[in-house]
Z-matrix of the N, CA and C atoms (Angstrom, degrees):
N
C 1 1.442
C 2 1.538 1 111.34
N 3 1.625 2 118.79 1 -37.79
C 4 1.211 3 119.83 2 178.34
C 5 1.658 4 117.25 3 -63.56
N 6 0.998 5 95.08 4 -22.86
C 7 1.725 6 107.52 5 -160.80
C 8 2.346 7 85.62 6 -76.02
N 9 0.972 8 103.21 7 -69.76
C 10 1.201 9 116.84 8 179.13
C 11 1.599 10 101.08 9 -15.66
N 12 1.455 11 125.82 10 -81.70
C 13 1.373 12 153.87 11 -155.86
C 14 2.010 13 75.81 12 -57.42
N 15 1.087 14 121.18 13 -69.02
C 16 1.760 15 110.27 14 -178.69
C 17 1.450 16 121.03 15 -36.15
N 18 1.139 17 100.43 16 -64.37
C 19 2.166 18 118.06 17 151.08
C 20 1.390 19 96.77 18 -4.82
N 21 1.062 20 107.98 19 -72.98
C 22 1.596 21 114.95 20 -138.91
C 23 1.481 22 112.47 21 -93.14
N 24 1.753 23 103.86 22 -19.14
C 25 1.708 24 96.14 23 -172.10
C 26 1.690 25 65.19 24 -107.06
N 27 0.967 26 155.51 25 -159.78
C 28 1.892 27 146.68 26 -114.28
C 29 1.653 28 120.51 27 3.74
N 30 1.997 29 101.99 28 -43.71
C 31 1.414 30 83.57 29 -179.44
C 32 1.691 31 95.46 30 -128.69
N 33 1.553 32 101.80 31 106.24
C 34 1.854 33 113.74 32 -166.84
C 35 1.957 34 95.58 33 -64.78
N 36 1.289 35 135.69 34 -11.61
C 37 1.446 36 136.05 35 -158.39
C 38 1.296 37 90.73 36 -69.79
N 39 1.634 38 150.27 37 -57.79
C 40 0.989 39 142.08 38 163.39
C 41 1.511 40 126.51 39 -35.88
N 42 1.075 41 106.20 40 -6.49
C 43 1.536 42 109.79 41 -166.32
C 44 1.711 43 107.29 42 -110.48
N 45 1.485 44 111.48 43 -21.35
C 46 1.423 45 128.87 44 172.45
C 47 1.283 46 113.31 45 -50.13
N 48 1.342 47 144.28 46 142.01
C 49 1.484 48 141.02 47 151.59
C 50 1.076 49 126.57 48 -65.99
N 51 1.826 50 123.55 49 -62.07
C 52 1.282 51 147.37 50 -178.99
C 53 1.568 52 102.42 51 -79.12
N 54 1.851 53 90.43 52 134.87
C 55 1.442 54 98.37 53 165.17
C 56 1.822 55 113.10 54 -65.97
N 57 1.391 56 136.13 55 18.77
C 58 1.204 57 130.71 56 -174.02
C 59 1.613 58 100.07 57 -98.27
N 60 1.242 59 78.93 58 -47.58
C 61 2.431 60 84.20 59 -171.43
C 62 1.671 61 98.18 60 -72.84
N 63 1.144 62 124.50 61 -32.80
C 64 1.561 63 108.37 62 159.26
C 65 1.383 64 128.39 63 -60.04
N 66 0.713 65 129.39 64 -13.12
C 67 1.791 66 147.63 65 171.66
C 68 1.008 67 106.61 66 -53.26
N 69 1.921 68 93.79 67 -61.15
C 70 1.191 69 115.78 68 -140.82
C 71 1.800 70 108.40 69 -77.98
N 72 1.513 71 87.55 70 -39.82
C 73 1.765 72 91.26 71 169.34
C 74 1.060 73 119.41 72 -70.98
N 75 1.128 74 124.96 73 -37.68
C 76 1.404 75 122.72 74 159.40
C 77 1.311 76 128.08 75 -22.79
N 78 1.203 77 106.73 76 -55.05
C 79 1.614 78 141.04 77 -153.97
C 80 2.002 79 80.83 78 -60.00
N 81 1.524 80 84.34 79 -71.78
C 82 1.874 81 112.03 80 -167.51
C 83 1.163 82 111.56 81 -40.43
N 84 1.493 83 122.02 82 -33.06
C 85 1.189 84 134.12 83 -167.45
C 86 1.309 85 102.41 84 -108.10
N 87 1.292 86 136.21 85 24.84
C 88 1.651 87 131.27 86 173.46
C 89 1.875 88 74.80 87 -127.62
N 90 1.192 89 133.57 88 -58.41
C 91 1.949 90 125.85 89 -169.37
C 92 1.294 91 84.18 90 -49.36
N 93 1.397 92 124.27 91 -88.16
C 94 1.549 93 112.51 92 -174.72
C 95 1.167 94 144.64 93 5.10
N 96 1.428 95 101.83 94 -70.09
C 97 1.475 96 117.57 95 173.39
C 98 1.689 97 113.40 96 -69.44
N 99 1.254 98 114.64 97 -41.09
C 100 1.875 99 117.84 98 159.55
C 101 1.300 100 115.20 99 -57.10
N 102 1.194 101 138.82 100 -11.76
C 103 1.434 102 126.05 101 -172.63
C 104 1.922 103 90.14 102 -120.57
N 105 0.975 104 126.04 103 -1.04
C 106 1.719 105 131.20 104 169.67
C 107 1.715 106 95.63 105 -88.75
N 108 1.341 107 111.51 106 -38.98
C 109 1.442 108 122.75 107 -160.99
C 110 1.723 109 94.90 108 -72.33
N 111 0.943 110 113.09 109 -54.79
C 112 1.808 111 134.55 110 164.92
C 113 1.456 112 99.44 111 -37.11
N 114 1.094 113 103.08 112 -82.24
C 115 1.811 114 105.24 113 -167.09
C 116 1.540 115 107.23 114 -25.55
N 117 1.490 116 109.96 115 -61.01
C 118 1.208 117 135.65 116 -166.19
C 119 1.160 118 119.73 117 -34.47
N 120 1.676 119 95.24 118 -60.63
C 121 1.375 120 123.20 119 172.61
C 122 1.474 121 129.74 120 -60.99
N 123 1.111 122 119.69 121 -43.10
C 124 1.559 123 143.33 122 162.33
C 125 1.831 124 111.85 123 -41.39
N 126 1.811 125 90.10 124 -66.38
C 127 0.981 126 93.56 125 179.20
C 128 2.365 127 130.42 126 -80.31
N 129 1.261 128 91.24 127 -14.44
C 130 1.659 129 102.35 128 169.01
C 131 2.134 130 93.29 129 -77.95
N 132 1.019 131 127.53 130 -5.20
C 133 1.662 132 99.31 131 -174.67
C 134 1.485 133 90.28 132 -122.68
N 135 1.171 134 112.28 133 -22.28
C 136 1.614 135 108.31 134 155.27
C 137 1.908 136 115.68 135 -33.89
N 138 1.164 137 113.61 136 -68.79
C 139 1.187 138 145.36 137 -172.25
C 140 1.353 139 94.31 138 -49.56
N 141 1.539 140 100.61 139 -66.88
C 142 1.568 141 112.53 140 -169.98
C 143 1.435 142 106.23 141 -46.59
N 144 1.194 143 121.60 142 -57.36
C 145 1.587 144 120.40 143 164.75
C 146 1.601 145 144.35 144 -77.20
N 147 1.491 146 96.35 145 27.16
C 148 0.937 147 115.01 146 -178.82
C 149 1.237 148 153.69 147 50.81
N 150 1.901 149 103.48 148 24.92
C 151 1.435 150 136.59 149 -170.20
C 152 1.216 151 108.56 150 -81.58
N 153 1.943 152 136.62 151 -0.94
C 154 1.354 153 103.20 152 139.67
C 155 1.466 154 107.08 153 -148.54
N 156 1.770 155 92.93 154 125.71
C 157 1.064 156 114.60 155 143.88
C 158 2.057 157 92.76 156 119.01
N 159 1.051 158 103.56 157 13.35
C 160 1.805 159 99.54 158 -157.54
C 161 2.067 160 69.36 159 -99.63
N 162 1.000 161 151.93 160 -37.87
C 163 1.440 162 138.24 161 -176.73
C 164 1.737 163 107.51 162 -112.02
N 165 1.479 164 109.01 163 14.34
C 166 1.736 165 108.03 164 175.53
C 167 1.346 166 113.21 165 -77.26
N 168 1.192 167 130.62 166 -16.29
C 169 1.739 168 126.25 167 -176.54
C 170 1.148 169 120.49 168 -59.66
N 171 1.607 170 93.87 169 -109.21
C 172 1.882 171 87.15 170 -154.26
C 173 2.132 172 95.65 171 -116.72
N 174 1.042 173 101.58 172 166.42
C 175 1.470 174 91.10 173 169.99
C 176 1.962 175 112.05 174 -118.53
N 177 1.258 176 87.12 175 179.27
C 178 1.521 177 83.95 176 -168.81
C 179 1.821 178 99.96 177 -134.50
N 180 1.050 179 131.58 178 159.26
C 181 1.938 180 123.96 179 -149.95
C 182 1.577 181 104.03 180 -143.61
N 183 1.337 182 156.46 181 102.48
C 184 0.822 183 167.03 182 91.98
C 185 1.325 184 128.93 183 -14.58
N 186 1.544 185 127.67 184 121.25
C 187 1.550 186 109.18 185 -154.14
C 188 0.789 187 125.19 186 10.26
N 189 1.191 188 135.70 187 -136.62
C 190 2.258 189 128.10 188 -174.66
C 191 1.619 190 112.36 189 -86.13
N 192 1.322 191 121.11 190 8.26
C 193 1.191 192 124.43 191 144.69
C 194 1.646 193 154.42 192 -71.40
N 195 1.271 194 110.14 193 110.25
C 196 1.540 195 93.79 194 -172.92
C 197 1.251 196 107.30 195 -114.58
N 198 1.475 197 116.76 196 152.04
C 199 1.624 198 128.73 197 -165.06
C 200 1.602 199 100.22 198 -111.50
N 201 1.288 200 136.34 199 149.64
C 202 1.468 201 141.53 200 125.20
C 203 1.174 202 130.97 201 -50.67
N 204 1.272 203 111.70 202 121.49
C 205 1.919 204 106.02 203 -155.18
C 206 1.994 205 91.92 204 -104.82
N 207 1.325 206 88.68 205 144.76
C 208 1.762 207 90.73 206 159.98
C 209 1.340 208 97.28 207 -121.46
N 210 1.326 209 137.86 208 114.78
C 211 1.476 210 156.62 209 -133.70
C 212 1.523 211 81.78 210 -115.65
N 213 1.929 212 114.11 211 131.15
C 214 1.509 213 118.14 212 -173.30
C 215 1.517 214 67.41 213 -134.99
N 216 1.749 215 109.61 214 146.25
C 217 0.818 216 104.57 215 -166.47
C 218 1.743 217 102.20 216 -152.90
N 219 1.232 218 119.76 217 -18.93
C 220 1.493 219 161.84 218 178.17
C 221 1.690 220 129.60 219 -75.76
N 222 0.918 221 116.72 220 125.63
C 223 1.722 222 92.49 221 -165.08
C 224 2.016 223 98.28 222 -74.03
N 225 1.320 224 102.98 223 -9.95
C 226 1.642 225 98.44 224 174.62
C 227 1.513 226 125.35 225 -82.00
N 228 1.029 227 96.67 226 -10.01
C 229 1.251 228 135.32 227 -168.42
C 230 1.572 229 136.14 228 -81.43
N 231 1.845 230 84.26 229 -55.89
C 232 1.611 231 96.01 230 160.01
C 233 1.798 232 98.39 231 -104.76
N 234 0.556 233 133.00 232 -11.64
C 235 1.752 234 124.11 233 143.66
C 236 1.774 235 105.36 234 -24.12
N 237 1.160 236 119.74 235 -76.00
C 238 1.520 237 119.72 236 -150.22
C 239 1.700 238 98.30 237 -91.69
N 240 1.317 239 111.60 238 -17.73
C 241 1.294 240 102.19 239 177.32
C 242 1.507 241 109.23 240 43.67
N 243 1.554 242 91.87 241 -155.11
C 244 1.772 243 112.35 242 158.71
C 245 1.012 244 142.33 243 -89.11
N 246 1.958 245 94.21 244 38.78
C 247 1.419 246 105.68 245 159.54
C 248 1.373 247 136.51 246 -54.58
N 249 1.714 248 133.52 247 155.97
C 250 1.243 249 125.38 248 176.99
C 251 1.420 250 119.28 249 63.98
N 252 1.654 251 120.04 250 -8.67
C 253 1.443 252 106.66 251 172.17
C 254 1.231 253 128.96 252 -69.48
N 255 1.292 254 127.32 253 161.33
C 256 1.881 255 115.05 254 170.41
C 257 1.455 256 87.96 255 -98.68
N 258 1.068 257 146.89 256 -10.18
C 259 1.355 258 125.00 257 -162.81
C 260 1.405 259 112.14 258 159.84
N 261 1.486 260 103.18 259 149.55
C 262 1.826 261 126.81 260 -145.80
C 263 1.457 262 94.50 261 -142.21
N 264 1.547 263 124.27 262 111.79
C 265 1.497 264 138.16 263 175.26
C 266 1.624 265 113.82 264 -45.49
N 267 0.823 266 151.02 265 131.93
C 268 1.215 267 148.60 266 166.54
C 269 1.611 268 102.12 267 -33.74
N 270 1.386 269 129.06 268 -65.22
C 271 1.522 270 130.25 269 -178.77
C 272 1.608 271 113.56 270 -64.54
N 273 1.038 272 112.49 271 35.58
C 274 1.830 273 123.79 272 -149.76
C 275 1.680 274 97.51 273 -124.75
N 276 0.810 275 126.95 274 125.42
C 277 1.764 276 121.88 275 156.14
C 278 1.622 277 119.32 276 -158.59
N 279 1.486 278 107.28 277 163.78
C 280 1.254 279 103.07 278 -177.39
C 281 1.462 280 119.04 279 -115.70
N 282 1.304 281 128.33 280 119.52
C 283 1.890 282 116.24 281 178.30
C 284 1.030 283 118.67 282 -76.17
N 285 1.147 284 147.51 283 69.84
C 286 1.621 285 129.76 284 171.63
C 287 2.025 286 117.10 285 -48.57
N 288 1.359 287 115.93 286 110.86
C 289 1.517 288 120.56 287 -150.94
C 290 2.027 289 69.85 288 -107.41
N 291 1.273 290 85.50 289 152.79
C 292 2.131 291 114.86 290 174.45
C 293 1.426 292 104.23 291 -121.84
N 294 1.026 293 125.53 292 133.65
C 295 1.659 294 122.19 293 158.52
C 296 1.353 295 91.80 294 -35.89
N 297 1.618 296 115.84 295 -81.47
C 298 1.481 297 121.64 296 -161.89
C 299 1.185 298 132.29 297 -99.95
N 300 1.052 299 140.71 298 -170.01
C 301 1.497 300 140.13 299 -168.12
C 302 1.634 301 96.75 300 -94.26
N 303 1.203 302 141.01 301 145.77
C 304 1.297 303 144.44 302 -166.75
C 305 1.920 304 117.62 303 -172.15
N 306 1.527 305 115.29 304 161.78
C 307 1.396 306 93.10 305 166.29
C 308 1.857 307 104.79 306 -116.34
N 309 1.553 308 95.79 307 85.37
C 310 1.405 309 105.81 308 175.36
C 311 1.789 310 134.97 309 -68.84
N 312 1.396 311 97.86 310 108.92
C 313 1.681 312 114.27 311 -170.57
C 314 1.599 313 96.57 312 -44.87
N 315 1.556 314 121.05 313 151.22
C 316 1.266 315 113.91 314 154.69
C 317 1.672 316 116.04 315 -146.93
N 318 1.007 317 128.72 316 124.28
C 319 1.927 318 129.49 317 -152.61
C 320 1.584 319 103.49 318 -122.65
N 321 0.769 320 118.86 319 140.92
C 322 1.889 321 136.17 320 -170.92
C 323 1.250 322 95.84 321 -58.90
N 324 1.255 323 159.07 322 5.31
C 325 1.635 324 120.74 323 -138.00
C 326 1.213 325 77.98 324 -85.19
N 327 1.756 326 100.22 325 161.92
C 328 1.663 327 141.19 326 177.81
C 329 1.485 328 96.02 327 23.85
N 330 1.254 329 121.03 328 23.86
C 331 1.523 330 107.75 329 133.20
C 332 1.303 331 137.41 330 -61.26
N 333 1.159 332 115.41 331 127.01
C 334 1.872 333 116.35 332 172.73
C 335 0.908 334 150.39 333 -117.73
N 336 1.612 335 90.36 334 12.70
C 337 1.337 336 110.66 335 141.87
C 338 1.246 337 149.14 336 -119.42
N 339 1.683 338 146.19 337 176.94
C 340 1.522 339 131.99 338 166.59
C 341 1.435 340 85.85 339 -68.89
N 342 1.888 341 94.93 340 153.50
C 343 1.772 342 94.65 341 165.62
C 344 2.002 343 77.72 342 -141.16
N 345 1.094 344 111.27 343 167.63
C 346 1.519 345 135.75 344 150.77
C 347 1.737 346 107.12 345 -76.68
N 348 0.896 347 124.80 346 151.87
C 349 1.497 348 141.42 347 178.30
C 350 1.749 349 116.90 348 -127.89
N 351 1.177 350 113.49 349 95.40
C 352 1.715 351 105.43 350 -168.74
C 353 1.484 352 91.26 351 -96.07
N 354 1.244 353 122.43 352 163.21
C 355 1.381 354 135.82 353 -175.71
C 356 1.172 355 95.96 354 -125.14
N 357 1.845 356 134.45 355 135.03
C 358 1.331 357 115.47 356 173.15
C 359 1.834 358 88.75 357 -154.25
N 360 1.646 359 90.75 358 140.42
C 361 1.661 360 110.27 359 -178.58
C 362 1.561 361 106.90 360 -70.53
N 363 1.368 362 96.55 361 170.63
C 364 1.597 363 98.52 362 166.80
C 365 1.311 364 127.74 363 -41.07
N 366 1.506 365 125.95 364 -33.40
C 367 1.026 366 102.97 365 171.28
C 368 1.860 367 115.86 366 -127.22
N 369 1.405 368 105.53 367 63.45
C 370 1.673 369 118.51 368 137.78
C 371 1.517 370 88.69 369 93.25
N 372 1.515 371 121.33 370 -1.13
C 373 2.001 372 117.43 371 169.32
C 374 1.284 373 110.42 372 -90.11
N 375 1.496 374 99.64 373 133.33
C 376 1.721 375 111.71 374 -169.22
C 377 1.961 376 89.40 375 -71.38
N 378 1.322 377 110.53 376 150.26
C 379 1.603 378 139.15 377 -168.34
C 380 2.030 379 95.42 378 -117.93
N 381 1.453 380 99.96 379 -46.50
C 382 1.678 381 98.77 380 -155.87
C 383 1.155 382 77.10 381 -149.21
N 384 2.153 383 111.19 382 148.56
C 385 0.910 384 121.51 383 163.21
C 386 2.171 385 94.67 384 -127.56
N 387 1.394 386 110.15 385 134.55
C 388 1.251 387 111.31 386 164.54
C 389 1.342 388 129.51 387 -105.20
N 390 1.333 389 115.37 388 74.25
C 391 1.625 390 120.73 389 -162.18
C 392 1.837 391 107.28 390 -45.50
N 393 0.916 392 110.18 391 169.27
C 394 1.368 393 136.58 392 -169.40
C 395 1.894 394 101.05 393 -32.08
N 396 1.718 395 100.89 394 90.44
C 397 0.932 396 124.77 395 -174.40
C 398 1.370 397 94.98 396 -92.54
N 399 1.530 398 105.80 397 124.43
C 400 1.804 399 121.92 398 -176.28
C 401 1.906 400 122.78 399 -70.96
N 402 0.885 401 120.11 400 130.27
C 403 0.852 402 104.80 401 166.93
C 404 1.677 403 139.84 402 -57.88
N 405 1.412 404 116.87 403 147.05
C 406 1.720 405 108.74 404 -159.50
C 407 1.143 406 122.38 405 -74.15
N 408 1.508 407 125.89 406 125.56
C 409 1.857 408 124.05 407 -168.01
C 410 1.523 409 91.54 408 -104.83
N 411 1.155 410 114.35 409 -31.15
C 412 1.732 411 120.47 410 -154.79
C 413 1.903 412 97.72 411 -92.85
N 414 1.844 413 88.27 412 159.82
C 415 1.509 414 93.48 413 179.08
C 416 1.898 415 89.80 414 -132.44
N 417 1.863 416 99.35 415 126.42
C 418 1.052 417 129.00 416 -34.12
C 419 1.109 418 146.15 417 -73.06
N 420 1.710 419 127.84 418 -168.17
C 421 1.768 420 107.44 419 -164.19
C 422 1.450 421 88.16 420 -85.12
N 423 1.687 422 99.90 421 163.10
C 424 1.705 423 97.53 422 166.51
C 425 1.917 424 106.74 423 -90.89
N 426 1.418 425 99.86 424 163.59
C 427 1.399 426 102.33 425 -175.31
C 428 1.502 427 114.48 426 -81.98
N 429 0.976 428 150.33 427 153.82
C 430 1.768 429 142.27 428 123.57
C 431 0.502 430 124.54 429 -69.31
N 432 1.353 431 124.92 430 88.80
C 433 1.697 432 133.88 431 148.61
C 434 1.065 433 120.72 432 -108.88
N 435 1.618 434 120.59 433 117.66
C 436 1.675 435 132.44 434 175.92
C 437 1.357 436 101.41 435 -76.45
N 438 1.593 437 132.05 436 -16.13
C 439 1.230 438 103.40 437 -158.89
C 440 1.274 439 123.69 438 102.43
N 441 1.197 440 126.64 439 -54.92
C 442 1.370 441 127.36 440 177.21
C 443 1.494 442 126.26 441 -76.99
N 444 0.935 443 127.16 442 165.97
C 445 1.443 444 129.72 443 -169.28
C 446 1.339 445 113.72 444 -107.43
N 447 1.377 446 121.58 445 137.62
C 448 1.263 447 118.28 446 -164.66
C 449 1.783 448 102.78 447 -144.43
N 450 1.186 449 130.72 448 149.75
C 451 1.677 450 139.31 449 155.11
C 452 1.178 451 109.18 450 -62.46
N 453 1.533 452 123.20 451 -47.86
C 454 1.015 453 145.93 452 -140.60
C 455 1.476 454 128.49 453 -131.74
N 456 1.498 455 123.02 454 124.85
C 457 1.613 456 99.36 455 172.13
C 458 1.778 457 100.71 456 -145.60
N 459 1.675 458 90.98 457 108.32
C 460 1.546 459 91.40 458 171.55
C 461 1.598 460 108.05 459 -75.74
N 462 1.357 461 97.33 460 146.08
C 463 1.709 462 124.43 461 168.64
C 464 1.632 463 111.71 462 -93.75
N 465 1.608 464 123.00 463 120.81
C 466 1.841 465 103.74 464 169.83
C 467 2.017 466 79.97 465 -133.66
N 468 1.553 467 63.39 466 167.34
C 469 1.520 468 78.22 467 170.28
C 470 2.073 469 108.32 468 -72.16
N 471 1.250 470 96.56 469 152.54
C 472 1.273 471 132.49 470 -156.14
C 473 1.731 472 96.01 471 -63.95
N 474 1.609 473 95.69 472 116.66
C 475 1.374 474 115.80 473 179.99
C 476 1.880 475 117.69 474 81.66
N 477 1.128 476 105.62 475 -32.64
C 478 1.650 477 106.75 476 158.42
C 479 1.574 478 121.26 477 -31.83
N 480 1.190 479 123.44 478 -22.99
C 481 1.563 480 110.79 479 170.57
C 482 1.756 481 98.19 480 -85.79
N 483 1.166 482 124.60 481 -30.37
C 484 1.648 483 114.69 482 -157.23
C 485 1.736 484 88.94 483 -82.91
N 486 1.333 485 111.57 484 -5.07
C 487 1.702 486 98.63 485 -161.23
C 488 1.497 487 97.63 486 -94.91
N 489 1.626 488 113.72 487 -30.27
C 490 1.398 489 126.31 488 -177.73
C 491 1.435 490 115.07 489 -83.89
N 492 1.286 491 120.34 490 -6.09
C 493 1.618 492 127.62 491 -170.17
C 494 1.424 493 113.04 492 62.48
N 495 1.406 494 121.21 493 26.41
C 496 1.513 495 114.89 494 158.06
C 497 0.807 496 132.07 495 -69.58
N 498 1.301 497 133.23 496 136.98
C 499 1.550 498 141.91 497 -134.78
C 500 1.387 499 127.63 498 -148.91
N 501 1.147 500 134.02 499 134.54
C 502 1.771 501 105.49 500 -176.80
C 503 1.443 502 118.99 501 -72.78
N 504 1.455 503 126.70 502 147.91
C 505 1.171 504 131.30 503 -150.17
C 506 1.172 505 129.32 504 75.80
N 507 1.570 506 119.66 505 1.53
C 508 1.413 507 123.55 506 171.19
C 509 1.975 508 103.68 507 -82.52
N 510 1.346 509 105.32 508 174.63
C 511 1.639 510 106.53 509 -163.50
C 512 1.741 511 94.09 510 -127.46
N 513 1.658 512 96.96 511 135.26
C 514 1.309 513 85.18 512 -176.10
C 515 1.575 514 96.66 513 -101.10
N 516 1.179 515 117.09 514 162.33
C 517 1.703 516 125.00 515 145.75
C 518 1.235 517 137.35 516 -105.60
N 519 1.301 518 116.47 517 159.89
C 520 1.723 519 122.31 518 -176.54
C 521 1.470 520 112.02 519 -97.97
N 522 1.240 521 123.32 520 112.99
C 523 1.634 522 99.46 521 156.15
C 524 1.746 523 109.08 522 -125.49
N 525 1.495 524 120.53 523 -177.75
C 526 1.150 525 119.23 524 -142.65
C 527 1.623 526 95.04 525 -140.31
């Protein structure tokens, strides 16, 4: 009997007289559920595109420039890179971080865009700069490798270091 009396004050439609106010909740309770259905949705392609928190960290500063980093950090991770994007903000970049110091290959596939490639040592001085590395038409892609060894390899969009005068031997910084 108790359970019942719960029934009824959660769902008041039993409690209505007129077939009109049943409609009517009805009604309220089908918008309801479409604007929950909305949220949902909004917020899962939010995600999908990476509107929170995939550019909230830390930034990184190049002469009087500072970038928003999306920190790859994962070997799955820097796998996909900035694959499939149409496009990377000028204030936009990506760090790919190594446990160790290495001379790590890096190849366009289903990239779509030019990016710059900074090379930077243990401690935050560009080694190699790879200006506006094309995206891959050919099968297979060719690699970039300078050779040198790097911790680090910032990604910018394509030609942004030649426009900023970054240079090798310049020092980058972190801020937060």
């Amino acid at each position: 009997m108790y359970y019942r009396h719960i029934y009824i004050y959660f769902f008041p439609i039993y409690k209505m007289k007129t077939e009109r106010k049943r409609k009517m909740l009805v009604m309220h309770i089908i918008i309801f559920m479409v604007v929950i259905a909305l949220v949902f949705f909004v917020i899962r392609c939010a995600i999908s595109h990476g509107f929170f928190g995939k550019f909230g960290g830390p930034q990184i500063c190049a002469n009087t420039q500072c970038f928003k980093l999306e920190i790859v950090d994962t070997p799955k991770t820097r796998e996909i890179g900035l694959m499939n994007r149409t496009s990377l903000d000028k204030d936009r970049g990506m760090l790919f971080v190594f446990e160790q110091s290495g001379p790590y290959s890096f190849r366009m596939k289903n990239t779509l865009i030019p990016l710059d490639m900074l090379r930077l040592d243990d401690n935050y001085n560009i080694v190699y700069i790879q200006n506006m590395a094309q995206p891959c038409t050919t099968d297979p892609c060719p690699m970039y490798n300078p050779g040198t060894t790097a911790n680090y390899v910032l990604e910018l969009n394509g030609g942004v270091a030649g426009e900023l005068g970054i240079k090798v031997g310049d020092s980058i910084t972190f801020k937060k």
